[in-house]
N, C-alpha and C positions, 0 to 999 in steps of 0.2 A: 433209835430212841429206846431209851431206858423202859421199865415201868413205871419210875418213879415220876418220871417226864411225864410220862402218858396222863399218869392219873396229876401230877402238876395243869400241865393241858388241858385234861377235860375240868377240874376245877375252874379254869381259868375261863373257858370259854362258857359253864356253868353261870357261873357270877354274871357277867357279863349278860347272858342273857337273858337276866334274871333282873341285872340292872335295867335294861332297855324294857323291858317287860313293863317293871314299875312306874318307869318315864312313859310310855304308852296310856298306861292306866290313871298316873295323874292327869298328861294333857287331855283325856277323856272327860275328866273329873271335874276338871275346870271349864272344860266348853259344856256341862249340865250347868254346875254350880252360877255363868252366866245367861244360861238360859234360865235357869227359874229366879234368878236378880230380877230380869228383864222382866219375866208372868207376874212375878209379884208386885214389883213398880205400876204395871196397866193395874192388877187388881185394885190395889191402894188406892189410883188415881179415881178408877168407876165409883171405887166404895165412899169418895169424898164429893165426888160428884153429887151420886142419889144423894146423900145426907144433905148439901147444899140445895139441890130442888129440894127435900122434903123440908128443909127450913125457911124455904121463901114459900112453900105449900100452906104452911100452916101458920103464916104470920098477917 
């Protein structure tokens, strides 16, 4: 093998890991980004709750 190859090769497998990297980092991203979907849906729900007791509270 060349050098040219070489440094072809390491580029190549550069990228590459550098793609999978990214792919890592998204599916990461997305399993937070559905856990705080999920925290925020319970919050919303508590938060309409109270306000439903406090409007049969005070009528």
């Amino acid at each position: 093998m060349n050098f040219w190859e070489k440094v072809k090769n390491d580029l190549q497998k550069g990228i590459k890991e550098g793609i999978d990297f990214v792919k890592e980092g998204a599916t990461i991203a997305r399993v937070k980004a559905e856990e705080l979907t999920e925290e925020g849906e319970k919050r919303l729900k508590i938060f309409e709750l109270k306000t439903k007791v406090q409007k049969e509270l005070h009528v």
